[in-house]
C-alpha positions as CSV (number, residue, x, y, z in Angstrom):
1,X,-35.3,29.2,-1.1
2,X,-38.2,27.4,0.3
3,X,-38.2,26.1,4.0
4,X,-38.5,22.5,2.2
5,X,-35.1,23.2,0.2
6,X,-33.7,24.3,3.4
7,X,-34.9,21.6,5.3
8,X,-33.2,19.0,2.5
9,X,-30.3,21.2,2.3
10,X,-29.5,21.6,6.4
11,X,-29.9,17.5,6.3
12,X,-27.0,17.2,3.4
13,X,-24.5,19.4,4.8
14,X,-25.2,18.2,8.3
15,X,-23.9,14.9,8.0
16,X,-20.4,13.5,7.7
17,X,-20.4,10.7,5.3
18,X,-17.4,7.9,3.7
19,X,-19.0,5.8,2.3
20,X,-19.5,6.4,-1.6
21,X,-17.9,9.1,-2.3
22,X,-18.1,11.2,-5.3
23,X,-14.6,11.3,-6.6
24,X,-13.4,13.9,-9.8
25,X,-10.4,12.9,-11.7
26,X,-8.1,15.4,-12.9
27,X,-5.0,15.1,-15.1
28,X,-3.1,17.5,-13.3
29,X,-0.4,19.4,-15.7
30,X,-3.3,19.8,-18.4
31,X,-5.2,21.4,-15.4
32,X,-2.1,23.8,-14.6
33,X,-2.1,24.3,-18.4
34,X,-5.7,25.5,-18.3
35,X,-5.0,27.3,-15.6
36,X,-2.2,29.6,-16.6
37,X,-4.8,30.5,-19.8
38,X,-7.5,31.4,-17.0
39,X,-5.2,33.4,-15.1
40,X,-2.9,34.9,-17.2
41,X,0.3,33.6,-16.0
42,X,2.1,30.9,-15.5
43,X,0.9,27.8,-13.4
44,X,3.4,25.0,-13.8
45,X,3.9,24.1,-10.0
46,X,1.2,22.5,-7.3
47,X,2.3,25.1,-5.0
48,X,0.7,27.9,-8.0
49,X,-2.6,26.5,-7.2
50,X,-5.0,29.3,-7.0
51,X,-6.8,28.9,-3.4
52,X,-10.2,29.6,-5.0
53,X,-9.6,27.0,-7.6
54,X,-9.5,24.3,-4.9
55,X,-12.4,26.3,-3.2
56,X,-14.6,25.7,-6.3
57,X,-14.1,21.9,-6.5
58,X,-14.9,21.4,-2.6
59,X,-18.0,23.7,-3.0
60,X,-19.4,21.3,-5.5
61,X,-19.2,18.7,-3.2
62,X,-17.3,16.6,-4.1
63,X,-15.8,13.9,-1.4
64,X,-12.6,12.8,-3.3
65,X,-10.5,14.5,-6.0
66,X,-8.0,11.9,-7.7
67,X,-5.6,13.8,-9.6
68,X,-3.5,11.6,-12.4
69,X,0.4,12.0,-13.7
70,X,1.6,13.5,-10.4
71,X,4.5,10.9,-10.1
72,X,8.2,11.1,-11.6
73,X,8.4,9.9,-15.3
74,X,11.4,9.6,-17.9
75,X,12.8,10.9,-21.0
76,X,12.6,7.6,-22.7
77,X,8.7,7.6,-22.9
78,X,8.3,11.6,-23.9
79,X,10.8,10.4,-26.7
80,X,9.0,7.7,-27.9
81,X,5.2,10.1,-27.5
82,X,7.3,12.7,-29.7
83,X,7.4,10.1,-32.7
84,X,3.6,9.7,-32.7
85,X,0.6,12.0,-34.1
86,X,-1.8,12.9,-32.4
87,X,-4.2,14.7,-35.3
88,X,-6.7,12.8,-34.4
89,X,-7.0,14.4,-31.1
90,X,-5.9,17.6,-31.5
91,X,-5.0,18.7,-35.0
92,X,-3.2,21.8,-34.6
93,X,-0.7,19.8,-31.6
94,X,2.9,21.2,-31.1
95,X,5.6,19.7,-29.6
96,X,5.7,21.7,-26.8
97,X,1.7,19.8,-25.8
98,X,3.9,16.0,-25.4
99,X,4.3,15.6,-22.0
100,X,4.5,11.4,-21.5
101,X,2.2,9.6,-20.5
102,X,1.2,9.6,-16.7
103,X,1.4,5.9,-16.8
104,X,5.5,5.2,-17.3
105,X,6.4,6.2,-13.8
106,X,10.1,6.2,-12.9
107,X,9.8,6.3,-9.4
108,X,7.2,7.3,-7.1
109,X,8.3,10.9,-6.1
110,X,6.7,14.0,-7.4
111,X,7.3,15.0,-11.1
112,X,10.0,17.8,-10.9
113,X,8.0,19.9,-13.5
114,X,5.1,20.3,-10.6
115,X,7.4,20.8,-7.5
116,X,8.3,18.8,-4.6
117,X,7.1,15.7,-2.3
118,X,6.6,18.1,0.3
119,X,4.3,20.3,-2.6
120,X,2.1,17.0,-2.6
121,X,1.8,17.0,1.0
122,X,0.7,20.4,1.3
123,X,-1.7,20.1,-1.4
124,X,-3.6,17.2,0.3
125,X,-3.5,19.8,3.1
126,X,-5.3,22.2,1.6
127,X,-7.9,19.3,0.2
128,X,-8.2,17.7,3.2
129,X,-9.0,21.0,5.4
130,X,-11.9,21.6,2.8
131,X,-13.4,17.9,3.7
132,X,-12.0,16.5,0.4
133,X,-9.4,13.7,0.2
134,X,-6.7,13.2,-2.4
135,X,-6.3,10.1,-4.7
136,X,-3.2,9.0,-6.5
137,X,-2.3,6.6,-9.1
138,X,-0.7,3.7,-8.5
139,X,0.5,1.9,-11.4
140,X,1.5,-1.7,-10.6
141,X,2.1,-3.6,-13.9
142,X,5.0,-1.9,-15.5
143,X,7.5,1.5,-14.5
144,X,8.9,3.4,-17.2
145,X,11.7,1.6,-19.4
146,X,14.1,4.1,-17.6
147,X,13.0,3.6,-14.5
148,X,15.4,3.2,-11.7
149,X,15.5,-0.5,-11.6
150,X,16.0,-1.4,-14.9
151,X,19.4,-1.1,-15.9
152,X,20.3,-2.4,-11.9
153,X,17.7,-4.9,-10.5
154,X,16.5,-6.9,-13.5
155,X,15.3,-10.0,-12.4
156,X,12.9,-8.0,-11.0
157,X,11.1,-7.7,-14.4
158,X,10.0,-10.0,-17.0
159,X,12.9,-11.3,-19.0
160,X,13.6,-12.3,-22.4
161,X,15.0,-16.4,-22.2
162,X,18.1,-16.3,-24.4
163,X,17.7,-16.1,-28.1
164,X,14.3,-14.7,-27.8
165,X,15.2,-10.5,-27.6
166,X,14.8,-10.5,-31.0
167,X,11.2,-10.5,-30.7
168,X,10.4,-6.8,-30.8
169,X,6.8,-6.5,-30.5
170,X,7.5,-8.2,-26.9
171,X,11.0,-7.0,-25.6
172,X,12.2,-3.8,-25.2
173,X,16.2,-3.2,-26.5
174,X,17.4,-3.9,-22.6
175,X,16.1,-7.4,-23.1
176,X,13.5,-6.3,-20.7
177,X,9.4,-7.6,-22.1
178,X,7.1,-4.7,-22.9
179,X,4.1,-4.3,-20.2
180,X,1.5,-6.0,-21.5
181,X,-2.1,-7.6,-20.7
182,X,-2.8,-11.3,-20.9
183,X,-3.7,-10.7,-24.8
184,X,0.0,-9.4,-25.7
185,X,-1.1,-6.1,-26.2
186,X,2.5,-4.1,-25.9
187,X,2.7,-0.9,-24.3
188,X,6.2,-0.1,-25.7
189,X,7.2,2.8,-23.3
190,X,7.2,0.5,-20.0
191,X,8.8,-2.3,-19.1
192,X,6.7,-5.6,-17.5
193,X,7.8,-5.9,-13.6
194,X,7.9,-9.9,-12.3
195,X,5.4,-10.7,-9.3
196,X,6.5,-13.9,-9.0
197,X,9.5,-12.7,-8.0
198,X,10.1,-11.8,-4.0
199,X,12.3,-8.8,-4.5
200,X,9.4,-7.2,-7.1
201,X,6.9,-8.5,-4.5
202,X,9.0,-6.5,-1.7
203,X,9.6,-3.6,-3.5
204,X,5.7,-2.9,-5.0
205,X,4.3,-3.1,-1.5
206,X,7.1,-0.4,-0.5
207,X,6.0,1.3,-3.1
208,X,2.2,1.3,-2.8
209,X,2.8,2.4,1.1
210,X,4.7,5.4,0.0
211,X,2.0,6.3,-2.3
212,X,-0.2,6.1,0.8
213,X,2.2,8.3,2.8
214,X,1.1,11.6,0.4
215,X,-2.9,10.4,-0.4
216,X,-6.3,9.3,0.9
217,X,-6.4,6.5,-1.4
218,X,-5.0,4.7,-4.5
219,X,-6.5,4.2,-7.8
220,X,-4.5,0.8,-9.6
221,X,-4.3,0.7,-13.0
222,X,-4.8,-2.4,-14.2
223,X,-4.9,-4.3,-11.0
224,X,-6.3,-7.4,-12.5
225,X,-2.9,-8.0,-14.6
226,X,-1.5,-9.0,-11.1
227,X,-3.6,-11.4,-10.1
228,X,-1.6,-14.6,-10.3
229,X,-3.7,-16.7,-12.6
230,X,-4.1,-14.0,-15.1
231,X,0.2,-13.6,-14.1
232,X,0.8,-16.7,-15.0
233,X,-1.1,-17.0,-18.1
234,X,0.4,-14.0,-19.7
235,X,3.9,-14.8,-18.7
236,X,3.8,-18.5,-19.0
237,X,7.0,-19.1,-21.5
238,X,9.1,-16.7,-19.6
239,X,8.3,-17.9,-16.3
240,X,8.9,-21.4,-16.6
241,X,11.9,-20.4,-18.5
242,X,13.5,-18.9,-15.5
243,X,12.0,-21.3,-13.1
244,X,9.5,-19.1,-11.5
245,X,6.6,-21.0,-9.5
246,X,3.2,-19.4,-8.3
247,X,3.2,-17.7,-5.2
248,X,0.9,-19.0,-2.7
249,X,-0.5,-16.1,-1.6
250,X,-1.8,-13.1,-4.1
251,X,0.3,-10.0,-4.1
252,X,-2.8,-7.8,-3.7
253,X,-3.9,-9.7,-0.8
254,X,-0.4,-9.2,0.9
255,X,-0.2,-5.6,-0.3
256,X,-3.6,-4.3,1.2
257,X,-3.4,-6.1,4.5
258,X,0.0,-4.7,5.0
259,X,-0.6,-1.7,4.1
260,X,-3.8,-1.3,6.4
261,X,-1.7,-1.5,9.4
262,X,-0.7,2.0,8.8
263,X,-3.1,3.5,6.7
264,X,-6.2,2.1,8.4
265,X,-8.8,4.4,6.7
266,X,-7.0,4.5,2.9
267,X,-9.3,3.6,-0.3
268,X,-8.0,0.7,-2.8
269,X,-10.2,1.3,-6.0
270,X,-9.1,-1.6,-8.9
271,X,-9.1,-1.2,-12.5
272,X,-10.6,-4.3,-14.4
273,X,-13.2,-5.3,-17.3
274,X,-14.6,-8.5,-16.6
275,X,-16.6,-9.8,-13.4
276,X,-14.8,-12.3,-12.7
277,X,-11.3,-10.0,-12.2
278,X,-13.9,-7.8,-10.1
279,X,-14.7,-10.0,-7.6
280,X,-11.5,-11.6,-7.5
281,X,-10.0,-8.0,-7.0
282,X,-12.7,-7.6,-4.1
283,X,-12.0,-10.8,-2.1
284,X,-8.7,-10.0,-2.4
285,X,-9.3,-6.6,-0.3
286,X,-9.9,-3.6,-3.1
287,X,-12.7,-1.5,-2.1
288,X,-14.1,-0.7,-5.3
289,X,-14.1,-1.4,-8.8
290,X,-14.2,0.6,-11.5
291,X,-16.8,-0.2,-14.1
292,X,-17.1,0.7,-17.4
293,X,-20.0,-1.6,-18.6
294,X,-22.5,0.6,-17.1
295,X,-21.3,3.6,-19.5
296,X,-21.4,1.4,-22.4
297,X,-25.0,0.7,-21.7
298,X,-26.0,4.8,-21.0
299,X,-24.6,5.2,-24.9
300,X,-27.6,3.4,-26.0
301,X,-31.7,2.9,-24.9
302,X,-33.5,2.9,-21.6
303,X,-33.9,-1.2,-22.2
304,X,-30.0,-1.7,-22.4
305,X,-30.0,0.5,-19.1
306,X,-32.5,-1.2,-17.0
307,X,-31.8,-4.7,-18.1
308,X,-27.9,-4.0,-16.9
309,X,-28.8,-2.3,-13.9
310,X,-31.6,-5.3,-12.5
311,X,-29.3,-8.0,-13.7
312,X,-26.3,-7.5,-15.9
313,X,-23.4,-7.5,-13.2
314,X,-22.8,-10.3,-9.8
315,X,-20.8,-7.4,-8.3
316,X,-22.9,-5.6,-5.3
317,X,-23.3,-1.6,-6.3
318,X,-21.9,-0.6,-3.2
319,X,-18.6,-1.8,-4.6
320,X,-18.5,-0.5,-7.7
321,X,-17.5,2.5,-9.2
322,X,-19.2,4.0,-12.0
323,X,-18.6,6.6,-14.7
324,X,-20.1,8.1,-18.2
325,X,-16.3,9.2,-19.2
326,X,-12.5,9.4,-18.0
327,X,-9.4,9.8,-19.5
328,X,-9.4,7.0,-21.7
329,X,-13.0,6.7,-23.1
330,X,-14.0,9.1,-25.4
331,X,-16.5,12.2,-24.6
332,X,-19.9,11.0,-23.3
333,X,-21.3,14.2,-25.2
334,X,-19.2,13.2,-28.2
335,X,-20.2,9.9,-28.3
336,X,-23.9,10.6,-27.7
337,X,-23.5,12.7,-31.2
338,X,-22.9,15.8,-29.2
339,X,-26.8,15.4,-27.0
340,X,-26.0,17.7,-23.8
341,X,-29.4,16.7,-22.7
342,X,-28.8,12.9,-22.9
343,X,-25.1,13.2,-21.2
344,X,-26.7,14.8,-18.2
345,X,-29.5,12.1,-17.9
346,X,-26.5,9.5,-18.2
347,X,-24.3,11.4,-15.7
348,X,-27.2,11.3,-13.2
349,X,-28.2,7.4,-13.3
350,X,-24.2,7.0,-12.9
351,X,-23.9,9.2,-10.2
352,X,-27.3,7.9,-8.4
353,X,-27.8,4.5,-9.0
354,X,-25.3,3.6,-6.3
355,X,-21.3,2.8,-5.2
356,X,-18.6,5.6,-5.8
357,X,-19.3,8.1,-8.4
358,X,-16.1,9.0,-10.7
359,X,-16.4,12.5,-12.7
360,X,-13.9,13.6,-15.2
361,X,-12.1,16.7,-15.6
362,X,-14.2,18.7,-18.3
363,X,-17.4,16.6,-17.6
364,X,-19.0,18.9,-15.5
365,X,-18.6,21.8,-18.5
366,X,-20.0,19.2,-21.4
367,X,-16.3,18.9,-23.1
368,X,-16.7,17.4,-26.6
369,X,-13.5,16.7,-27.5
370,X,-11.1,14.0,-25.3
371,X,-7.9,15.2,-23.4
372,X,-5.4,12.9,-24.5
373,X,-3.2,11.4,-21.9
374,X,0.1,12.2,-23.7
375,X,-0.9,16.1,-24.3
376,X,-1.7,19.1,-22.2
377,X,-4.5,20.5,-24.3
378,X,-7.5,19.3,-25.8
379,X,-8.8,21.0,-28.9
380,X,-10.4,24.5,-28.0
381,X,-14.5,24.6,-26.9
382,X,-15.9,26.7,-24.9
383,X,-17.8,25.5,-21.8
384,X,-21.1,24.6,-21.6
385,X,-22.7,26.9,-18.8
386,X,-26.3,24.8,-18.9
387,X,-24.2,22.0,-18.3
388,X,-22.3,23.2,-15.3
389,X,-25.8,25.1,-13.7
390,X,-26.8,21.5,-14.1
391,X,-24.3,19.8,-12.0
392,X,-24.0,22.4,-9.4
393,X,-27.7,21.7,-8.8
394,X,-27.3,17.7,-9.4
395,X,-24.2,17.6,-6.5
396,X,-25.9,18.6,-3.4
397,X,-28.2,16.0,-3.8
398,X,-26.2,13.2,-3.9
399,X,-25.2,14.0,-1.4
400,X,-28.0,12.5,0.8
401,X,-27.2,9.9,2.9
402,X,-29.7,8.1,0.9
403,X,-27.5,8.1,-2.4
404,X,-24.5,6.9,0.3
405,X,-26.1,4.0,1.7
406,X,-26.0,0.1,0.5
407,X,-29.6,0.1,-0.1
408,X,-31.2,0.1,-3.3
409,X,-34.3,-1.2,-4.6
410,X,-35.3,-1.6,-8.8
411,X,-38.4,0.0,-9.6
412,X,-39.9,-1.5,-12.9
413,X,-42.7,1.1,-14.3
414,X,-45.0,1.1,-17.1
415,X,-43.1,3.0,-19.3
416,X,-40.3,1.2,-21.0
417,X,-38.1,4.7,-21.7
418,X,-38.0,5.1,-17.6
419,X,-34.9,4.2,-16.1
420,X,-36.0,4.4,-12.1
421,X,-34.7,3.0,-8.5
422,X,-35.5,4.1,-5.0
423,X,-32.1,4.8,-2.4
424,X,-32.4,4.6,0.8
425,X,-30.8,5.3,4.2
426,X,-32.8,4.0,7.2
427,X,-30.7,5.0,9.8
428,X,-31.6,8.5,8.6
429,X,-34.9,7.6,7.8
430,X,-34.2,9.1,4.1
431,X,-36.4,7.5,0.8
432,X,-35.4,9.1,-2.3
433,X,-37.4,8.0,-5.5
434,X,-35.0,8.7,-8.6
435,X,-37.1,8.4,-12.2
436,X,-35.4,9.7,-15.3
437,X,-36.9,9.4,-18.8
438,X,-34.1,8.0,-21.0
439,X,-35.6,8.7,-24.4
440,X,-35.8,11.8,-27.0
441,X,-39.7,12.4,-26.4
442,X,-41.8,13.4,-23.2
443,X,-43.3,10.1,-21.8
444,X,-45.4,9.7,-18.6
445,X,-45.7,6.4,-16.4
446,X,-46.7,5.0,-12.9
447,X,-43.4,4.5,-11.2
448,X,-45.1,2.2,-8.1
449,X,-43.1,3.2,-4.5
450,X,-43.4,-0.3,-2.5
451,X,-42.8,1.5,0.8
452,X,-45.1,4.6,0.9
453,X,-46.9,5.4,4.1
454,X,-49.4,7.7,5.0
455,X,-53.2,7.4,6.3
456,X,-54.9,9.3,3.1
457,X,-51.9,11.8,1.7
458,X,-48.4,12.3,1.1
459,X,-46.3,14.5,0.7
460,X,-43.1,14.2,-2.3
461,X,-40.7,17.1,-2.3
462,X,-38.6,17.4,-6.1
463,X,-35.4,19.3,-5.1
464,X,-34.7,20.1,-8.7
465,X,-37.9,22.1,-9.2
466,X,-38.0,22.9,-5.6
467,X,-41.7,21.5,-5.2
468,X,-43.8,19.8,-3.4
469,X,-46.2,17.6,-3.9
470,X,-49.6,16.4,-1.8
471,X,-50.5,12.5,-3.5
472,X,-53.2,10.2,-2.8
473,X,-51.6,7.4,-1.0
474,X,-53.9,4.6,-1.9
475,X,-53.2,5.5,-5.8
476,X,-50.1,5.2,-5.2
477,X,-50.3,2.3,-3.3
478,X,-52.9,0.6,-6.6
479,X,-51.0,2.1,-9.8
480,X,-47.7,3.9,-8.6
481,X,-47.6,7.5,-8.6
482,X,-48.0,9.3,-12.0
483,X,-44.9,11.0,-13.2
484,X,-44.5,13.1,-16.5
485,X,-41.2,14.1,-17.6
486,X,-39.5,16.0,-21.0
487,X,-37.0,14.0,-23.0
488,X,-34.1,12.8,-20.5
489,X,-35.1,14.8,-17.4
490,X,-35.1,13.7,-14.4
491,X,-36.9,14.1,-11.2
492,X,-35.8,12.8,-7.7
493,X,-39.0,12.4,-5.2
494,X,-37.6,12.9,-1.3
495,X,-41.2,10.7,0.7
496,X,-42.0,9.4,4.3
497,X,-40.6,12.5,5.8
């Protein structure tokens, strides 16, 4: 290793940093599942962990793992998965690979089938003592038709008005409404809780703070159904119905604030689609949102990147939380037509560009083909070692203070296939120049660096390549410094150090 790489290294690993965090989702039981194949045995239970599996995930630097379906669910909704096919996914599936969807939670204790509450605990232990904190799902929209207030505490979901269960595409047989968003669509294994109704109100805030108890943070699945316009608007005939009124407050904003009292340093990241639910979700106290526009650009040209990037969004970076796949979009290698090369230039403007970084479990081996959330197994692949050697070397990086920090500047280059942005970190004094080439062919440009400094020369040290470069400042300064890549590499310039 040069001293250069050591020098940028020492400065990574020597600072403690919160803000941004790179998070990696895992769906726990088809980790397990994977795990007993690794191993050789059986690894149902959190407590049958391997210690050097948790080792691995903190030594890729990672800040956050959120791990998905740890929570108690029901027979009803592995019942209903049983009647579906799922040949699309995986077509050789048994019925042994159903195991219900993470999302039609019972209660909020730990799944039997992985161990204990106490198990959870432990395991966020032995995260936590690696520097790594734990995220959990918290599902506010809907718990699982049997969940434990359903058949005794119904008012505190949506109700059918009299005459009206026959409607089966929006009530469930207990004459409880399907969840749903405000377009009707049905999820017809979970039942719709009420948030305009105090009990519901009380007992979701209970709920969110013993999530809170056992993590770091809280990811909420579709927190902008809660918002009380969007409430109201889906629920309209069945509230007035019952004579339900709109709270004057938000639930979120009661939710968060209370739960801060005790949990003073947790992370509230929102699941939402449209700017307007984002920055309603973020006034009302969420720390990030997720967003999936971003991705949906990356599938396509450098233009479509850039132009979102500069201008497509009113929500700040720093609050966002970005992502080329998760467990409900498809494969970003599979969608890109199975381009390893153009998934890792995606995964890098993702994880670079700024705000929390979200990885999914496979990502980091260039998995093809989607875990579904109802199985345990995807189809069979083999892992993509170029694509792992690629993210061990891409995660240190980020982990510069500059990639953590609020600041970030556009850079617009001659060269319409670069996609290109400088993070900074002044406190630090760190300037990183990130330029990627988001096309099929090698390209060169002039990527211009507005803040450069130096009397004749610079210096510019790559950490990929482990180089470094001596530049004429004043070309820099008149055209921008030259930069030549091969189809979707990327180079990262460290300057003024």
């Amino acid at each position: 290793m040069s001293i250069n790489k050591l020098i940028f290294s020492l400065i990574l690993i020597s600072i403690v940093v919160t803000k941004n965090p790179i998070v990696y989702e895992i769906s726990i039981r088809p980790w397990l599942y994977e795990l007993s194949i690794k191993y050789g045995r059986s690894i149902t239970k959190l407590e049958d962990i391997p210690e050097e599996e948790i080792d691995f995930i903190a030594d890729m630097g990672v800040d956050a793992v959120y791990i998905m379906g740890i929570w108690k669910l029901g027979e009803y909704g592995l019942n209903y998965d049983k009647t579906l096919d799922y040949d699309y996914v995986l077509p050789d599936w048994q019925e042994e690979d159903i195991i219900g969807s993470p999302f039609a939670i019972t209660e909020y204790v730990c799944n039997p089938e992985l161990g204990t509450d106490k198990d959870i605990q432990v395991l966020r232990w032995k995260f936590n003592i690696r520097q790594v904190k734990l995220y959990l799902d918290f599902v506010p929209n809907h718990s699982a038709i049997d969940g434990v207030k359903t058949s005794t505490d119904e008012d505190m979901y949506i109700m059918a008005p009299p005459g009206k269960e026959n409607q089966t595409n929006r009530y469930a047989e207990n004459g409880l409404a399907y969840g749903a968003d405000y377009a009707h669509f049905a999820w017809v294994d979970v039942n719709q809780w009420n948030y305009f109704e105090p009990k519901t109100i009380t007992y979701m805030m209970n709920n969110l703070e013993k999530v809170l108890t056992y993590s770091d943070g809280v990811v909420c699945t579709r927190a902008y159904l809660e918002i009380n316009d969007v409430f109201e608007k889906t629920w309209e005939d069945e509230l007035t119905y019952f004579n339900y009124t709109k709270p004057e407050e938000e639930f979120w904003t009661i939710a968060i604030n209370n739960a801060r009292k005790n949990f003073k340093t947790a992370v509230f990241i929102a699941e939402a689609y449209t700017d307007t639910h984002k920055e309603k979700l973020l006034e009302l106290g969420f720390d990030y949102v997720l967003d999936a526009d971003l991705r949906s650009k990356l599938l396509y040209s450098a233009n479509d990147v850039n132009t979102y990037i500069q201008q497509g969004s009113i929500i700040p970076w720093e609050k966002t939380a970005h992502f080329i796949e998760n467990h409900d979009t498809e494969r970003f290698v599979s969608s890109v037509d199975g381009d390893y090369e153009k998934a890792k230039a995606a995964g890098t403007i993702a994880a670079s560009v700024g705000g929390m970084v979200f990885m999914n479990h496979g990502q980091w081996y260039g998995r093809k083909y989607k875990l579904d959330i109802h199985l345990r197994r995807a189809a069979g692949e083999d892992n993509n070692n170029d694509m792992l050697s690629y993210y061990k070397q891409l995660l240190p990086i980020l982990t510069n203070t500059a990639f953590k920090s609020p600041q970030y500047n556009y850079v617009e280059t001659d060269n319409s296939d670069f996609v290109a942005y400088i993070r900074e970190d002044e406190s630090t004094d760190n300037h990183l120049l990130v330029v990627v080439n988001y096309s099929d062919t090698a390209k060169c440009g002039n990527v211009p660096i507005y803040n450069i400094k130096g009397l004749k020369y610079c210096l510019l040290y790559e950490p990929f390549s482990d180089e470094e470069y001596v530049r004429n400042v004043e070309l820099i300064k008149k055209n921008g410094l030259q930069v030549c890549l091969k189809p979707w590499e990327t180079q990262i310039f460290k300057y003024n150090y």
